[in-house]
N, C-alpha and C positions, 0 to 999 in steps of 0.2 A: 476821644476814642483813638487808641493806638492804630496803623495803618498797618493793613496786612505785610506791607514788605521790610517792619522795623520786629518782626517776630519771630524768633529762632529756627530757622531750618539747617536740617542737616547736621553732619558730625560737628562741623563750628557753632553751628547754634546751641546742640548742647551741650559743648564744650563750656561755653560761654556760660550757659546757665549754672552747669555743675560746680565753675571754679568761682563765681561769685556767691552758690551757697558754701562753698567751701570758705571760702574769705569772710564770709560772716559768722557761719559756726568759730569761725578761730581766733575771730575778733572778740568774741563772747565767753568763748571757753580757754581757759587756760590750760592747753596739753600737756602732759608729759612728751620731752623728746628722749627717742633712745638711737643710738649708732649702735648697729649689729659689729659694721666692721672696725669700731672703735673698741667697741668690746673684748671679738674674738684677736684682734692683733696689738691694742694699746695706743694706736697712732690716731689721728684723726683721719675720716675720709674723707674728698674735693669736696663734697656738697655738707659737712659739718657745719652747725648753725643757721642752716637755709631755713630749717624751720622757723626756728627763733629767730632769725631776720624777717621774716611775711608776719610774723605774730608781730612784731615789732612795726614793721610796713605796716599794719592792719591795724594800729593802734597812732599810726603818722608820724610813727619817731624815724623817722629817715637815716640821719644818721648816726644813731645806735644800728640798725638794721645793715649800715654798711659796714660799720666793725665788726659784726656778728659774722658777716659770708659778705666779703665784697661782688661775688656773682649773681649778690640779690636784685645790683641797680642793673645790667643789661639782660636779668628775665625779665625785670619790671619795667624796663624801657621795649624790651619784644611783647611783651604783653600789651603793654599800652599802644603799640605800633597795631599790634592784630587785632585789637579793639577796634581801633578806629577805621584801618583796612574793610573788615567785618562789616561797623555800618555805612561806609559808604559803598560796601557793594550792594547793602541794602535798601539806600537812601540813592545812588546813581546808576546800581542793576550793572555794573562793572566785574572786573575778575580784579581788583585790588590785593584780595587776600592771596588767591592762585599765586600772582607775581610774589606776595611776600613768601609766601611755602616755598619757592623754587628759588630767590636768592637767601633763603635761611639754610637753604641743604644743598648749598654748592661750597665745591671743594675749598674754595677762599672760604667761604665763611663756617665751614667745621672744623677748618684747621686755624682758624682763630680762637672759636669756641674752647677746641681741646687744649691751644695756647693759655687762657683765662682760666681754665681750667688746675691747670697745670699748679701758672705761679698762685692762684687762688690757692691749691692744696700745701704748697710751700709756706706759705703767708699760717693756714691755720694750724701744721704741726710747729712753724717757728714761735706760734703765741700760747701753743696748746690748748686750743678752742675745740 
């Protein structure tokens, strides 16, 4: 019998819920990806290939998935960090996850983000991804 404090509550719990049925639907189904703003201007946008890297992530080819969008390994390393945040605030009744929210949205670490972002979008119009 699962223990009441390992069961989803709250915006993270069905955060939690929704992106693992997400991650399965996509594991399963083969989408179409489309870039609007590849479209309307001809260039690639920073997050070009993110899809096709998680479909790739979702099927365990890692790195294919990192050629595709190199900013696939630090969502999938922040995902896995808030994963685990998640249940141990479940499993020790902690604010683990609080602390990760509040050093993921400080000024160091969005001016990192928008840094990775950056040479990330450089990397995919240099390869034309």
């Amino acid at each position: 019998m699962i223990q009441d404090r390992w069961l989803p509550r709250g915006r993270e719990g069905y955060f939690f819920v929704a992106f693992g049925a997400c991650l399965f639907a996509v594991a399963l189904f083969s989408l179409p990806t489309l870039c609007l703003w590849k479209l309307a201007l001809g260039f690639p946008c920073p997050g070009c290939g993110l899809t096709r890297a998680f479909l790739l992530l979702a099927r365990l080819r890692f790195a294919e998935a990192a050629r595709m969008n190199i900013l696939v390994t630090p969502l999938l390393l922040c995902g896995a960090l808030a994963l685990l945040c998640y249940a141990a605030d479940r499993f020790f009744e902690g604010r683990q996850l609080e602390g990760l929210r509040s050093a993921l949205t400080s000024k160091p670490a969005i001016a990192i983000s928008a840094l990775m972002a950056l040479l990330s979008w450089g990397y995919n119009i240099a390869i034309g991804n």
